[in-house]
N, C-alpha and C positions, 0 to 999 in steps of 0.2 A: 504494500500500500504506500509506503513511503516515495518509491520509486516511482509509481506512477502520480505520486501530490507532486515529485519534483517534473516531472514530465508535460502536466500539466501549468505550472509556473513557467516551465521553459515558452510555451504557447500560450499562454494569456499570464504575464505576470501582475498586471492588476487584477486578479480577479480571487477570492478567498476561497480559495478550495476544499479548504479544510471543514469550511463553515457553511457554502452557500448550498443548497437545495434543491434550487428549481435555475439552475443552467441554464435551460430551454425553456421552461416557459414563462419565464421573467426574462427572455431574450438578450441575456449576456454571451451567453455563445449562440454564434453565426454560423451559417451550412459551412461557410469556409474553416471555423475553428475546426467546428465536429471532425471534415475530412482530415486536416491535420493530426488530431486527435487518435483518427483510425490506421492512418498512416504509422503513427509512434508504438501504436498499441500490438502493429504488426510486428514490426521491426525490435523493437523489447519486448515481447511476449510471445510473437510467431505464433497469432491467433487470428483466422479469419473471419473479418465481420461483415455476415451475409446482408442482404436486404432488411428480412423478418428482425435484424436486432437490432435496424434504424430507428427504433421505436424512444420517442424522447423522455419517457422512462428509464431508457437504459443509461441517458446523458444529463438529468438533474442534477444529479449530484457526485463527488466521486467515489461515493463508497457504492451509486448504485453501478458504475463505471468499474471497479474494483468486481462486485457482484458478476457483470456479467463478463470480466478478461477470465474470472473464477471458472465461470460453469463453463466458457468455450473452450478450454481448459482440457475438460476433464476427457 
């Protein structure tokens, strides 16, 4: 988890990751962050994120972000 808080600061360092929520639908992050986002997620964790997990559920917050690098994971 840490790894991906710092991952996440590397691409949006204003933004509190530790603490914020709703990412998506308080529209702090942008389709452009998100793909960034998917891109790092592949590259440090060598996990691919389909269509079905573009769900902004899965990008509110980053523990729910953490949740889902977890279960593609497994």
């Amino acid at each position: 988890m840490e790894k991906l808080l710092e991952i996440l600061k590397g691409i949006r360092p204003d933004v509190d990751f530790a603490n914020e929520t709703a990412l998506i639908d308080d529209g702090i992050l942008d389709s452009f962050d998100v793909v960034s986002i998917i891109s790092e997620l592949d590259d440090e964790y060598d996990v691919q994120i389909r269509i079905n997990e573009l769900d902004p559920e899965n990008f509110n917050s980053a523990e729910a972000i953490w949740k889902m690098v977890q279960e593609l994971k497994k």
